[in-house]
N, C-alpha and C positions, 0 to 999 in steps of 0.2 A: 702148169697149163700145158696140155699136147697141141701138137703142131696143128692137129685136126682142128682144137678149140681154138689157136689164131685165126686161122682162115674163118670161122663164124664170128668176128668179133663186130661189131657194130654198136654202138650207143646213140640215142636216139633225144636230143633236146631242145625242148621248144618252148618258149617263155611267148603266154599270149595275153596275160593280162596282167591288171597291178592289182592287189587290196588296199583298203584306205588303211588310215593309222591310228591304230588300236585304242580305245577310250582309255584316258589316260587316269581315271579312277580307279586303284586297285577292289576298296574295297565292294564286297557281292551284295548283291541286292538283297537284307537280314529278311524279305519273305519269301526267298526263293527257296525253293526243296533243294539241299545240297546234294541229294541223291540222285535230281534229275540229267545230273549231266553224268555218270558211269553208264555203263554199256551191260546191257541186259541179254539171254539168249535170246530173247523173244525178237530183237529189231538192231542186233549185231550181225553184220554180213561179215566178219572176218575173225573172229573171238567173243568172249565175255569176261566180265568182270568175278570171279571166282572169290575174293578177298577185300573188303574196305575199312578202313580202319580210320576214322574221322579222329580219334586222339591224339595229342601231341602233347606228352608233358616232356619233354624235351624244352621245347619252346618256354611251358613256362617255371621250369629250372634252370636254363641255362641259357635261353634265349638272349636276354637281355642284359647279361650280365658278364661285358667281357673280360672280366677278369679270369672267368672260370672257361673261356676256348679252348676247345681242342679241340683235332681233327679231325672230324665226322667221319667222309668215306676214307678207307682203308683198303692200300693195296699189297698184296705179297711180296713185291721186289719192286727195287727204282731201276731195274734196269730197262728198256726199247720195248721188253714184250712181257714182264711180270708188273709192270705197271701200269700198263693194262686191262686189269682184272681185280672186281671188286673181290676181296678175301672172305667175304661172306661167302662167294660159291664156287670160288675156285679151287679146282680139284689137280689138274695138273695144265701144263699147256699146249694148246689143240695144234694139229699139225695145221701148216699154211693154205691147206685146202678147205677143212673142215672153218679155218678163219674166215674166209673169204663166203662161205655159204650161210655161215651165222650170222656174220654184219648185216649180210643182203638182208637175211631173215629179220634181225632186229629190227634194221633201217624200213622193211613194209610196216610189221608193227607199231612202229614209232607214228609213223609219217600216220597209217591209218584212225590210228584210235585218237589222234589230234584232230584229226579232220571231222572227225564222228563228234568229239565234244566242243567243237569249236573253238578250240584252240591253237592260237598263233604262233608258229615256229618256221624256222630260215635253218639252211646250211650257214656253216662257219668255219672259220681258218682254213686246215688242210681240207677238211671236208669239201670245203666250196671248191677251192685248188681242183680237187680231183673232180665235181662236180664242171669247172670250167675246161678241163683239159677234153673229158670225154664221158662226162656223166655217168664216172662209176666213182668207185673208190682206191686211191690210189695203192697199187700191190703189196707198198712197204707200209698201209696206215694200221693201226692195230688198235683204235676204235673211230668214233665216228662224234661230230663236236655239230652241235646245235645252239641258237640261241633262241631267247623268249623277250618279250616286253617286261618290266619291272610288273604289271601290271596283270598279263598270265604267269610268271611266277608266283603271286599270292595267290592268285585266283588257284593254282596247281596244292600249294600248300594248305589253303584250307579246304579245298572241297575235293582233292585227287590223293592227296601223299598217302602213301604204304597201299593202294592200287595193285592188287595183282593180275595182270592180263593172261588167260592159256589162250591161246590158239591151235583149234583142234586141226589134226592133222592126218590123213591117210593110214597112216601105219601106228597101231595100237602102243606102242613102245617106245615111240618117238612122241617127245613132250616138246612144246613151245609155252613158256612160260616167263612175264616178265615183270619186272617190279618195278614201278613209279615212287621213286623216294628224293622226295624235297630234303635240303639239308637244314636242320635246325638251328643254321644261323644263316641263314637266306636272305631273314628282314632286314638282317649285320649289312648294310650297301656299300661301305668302304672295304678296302682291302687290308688294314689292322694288320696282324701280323702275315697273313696270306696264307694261313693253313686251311680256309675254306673257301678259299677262289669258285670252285664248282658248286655250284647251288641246286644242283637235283641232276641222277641218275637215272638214265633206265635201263633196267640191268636185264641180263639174259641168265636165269638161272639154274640153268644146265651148266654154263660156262663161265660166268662170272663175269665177260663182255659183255660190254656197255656202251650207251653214250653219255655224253658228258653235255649237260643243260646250263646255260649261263644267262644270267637276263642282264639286260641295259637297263638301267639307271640314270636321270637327270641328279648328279649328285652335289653340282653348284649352279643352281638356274639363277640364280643372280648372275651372274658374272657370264658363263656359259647359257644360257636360255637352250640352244640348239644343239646341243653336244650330250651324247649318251655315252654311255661308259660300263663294261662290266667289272669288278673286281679284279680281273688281274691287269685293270690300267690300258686296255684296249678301247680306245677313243674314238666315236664313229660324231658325224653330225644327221641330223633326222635325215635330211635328202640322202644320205648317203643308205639309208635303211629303207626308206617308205618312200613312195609307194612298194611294197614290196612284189616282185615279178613271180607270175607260176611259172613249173617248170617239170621235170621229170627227173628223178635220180634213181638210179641202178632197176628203174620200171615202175617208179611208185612216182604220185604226184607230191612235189614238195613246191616249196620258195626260197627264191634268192633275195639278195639285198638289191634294188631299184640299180644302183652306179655300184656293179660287182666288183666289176676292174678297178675302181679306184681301193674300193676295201683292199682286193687282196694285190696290188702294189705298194701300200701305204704299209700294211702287215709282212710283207716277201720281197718285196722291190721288184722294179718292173721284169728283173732275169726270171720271175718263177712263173714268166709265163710265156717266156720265149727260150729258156732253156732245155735241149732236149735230151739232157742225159744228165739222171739224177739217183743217188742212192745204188747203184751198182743195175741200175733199169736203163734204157735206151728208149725213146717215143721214135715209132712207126708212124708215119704218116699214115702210108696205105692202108695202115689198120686198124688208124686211131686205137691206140692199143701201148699202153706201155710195157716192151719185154725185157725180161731180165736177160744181164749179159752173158751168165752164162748157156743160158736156152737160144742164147742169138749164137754161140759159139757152135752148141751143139745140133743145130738145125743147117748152119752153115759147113759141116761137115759131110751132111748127108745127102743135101742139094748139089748138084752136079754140076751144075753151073754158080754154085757158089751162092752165099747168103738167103735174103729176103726176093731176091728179084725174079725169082722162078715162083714165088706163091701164085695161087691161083686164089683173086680176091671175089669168091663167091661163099655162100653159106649151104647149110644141108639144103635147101629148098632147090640150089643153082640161083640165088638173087644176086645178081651184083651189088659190092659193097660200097663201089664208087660213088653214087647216088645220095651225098650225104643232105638232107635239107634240113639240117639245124640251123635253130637261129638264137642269136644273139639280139635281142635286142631289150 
């Protein structure tokens, strides 16, 4: 990021209403057109659906039979930033700029074509984290983490999986194209050996970046009635989810979980949201903006009076950035 782009930083979030909680029937209603919820040229304002693929013998080969599990999505390395990337489309790895323009890109898409087929989905874990700090995504995250109802995950698996989204774009040469793929042991609701914790992708496949879709589960309502749960043992109770709150992420309309804070203290402890120096980043107040320490070294070099406190907090227009009126509620 150039010193220019601090001075324009601003994120802008505002949570102003709640949705109710989601009919807790998975299965679709067997007279409905399973076609009518994909996205057509003709009454898509953001892409269309190029690719549908309503088969799954997946499912019924290997669905139901865990003996025979194995690891569905595949990534190229377990290291911070080759684990990352689905190995279906990854080519090599994109420099930290080109990351940060793809997520955004993903993250409109994502958010959009849920919203178009009425489908329910929340930030999650880091995601929210960066969503709570300043309504982007945090500098060091290297994908983006979503949750679903047990209830829009099937709804996804039988009437969306293998979904290819393009979004057309400006420049002839440049492609956005993304795949919706359920994982074909999704209906699996325990965690079993945990080799398919992630129950659907959506992947970017110029790049192989993705996000990672998890749905909650009632997986002992006797005992627990209120308590949802995804596969890799992350414990929510309904209040803690629903009413779910609108909001804005990186410019696109998304939702949080109704009581954020307590999610992500309960998941991070109460330091990941009072802490301001994390991963070799620094948080700016003045510019709600998390900067890496070495860009805070080399800007404090050349400021004459030393560090951040010569910035000048307007954007290209001259707005001042003081003006923040996010809400929290």
């Amino acid at each position: 990021m150039t010193p220019r782009g601090l001075l324009a930083c601003i994120s802008t979030i505002c949570s102003v209403t709640a949705a109710a909680i989601p009919n807790p029937n998975p299965n679709p209603n067997p007279n409905s057109n399973p076609t009518s919820f994909t996205s057509s040229p003709e009454h898509s304002a953001y892409g269309s659906v190029i690719s549908h693929s309503r088969s799954d013998p997946l499912w019924s080969k290997y669905g139901l039979n865990r003996s025979e599990e194995f690891k569905y999505f595949q990534e190229p390395g377990n290291d911070h930033i080759l684990a990352h990337y689905d190995s279906r489309y990854f080519r090599h790895p994109v420099s930290e700029e080109e990351r940060a323009k793809t997520l955004t890109q993903i993250i409109h898409a994502y958010f959009d074509y849920f919203r178009e087929n009425d489908l329910e989905t929340w930030l999650a874990h880091g995601t929210l984290l960066g969503w709570w700090w300043n309504g982007r995504i945090m500098p060091w995250d290297w994908d983006i983490d979503t949750q679903v109802s047990e209830a829009t995950l099937f709804r996804l698996a039988d009437e969306f999986n293998n979904t290819i989204v393009r979004i057309p774009t400006s420049d002839p040469n440049v492609q956005q194209s993304y795949l919706l793929d359920v994982n074909p042991w999704a209906r699996q609701r325990d965690h079993h050996e945990g080799l398919n914790i992630i129950d659907a992708r959506w992947i970017d496949m110029q790049t192989g970046l993705y996000i990672d879709i998890t749905g909650l589960s009632k997986l002992d309502p006797e005992k627990h009635p209120n308590q949802l749960q995804c596969k890799h043992d992350h414990k929510y109770q309904i209040n803690d989810i629903y009413p779910l709150r609108m909001t804005s992420f990186e410019g696109v309309a998304a939702k949080v979980p109704f009581r954020y804070e307590a999610v992500l203290t309960d998941e991070y402890q109460e330091t990941a949201l009072t802490n301001m120096h994390y991963n070799d980043h620094t948080w700016i107040p003045e510019l709600e903006e998390w900067v890496s320490d070495q860009e805070l070294e080399e800007l404090a070099k050349d400021k004459a009076n030393g560090g951040i406190d010569g910035f000048v907090q307007e954007d290209t227009d001259g707005e001042n950035l003081d003006d923040d009126d996010r809400q929290y509620e």
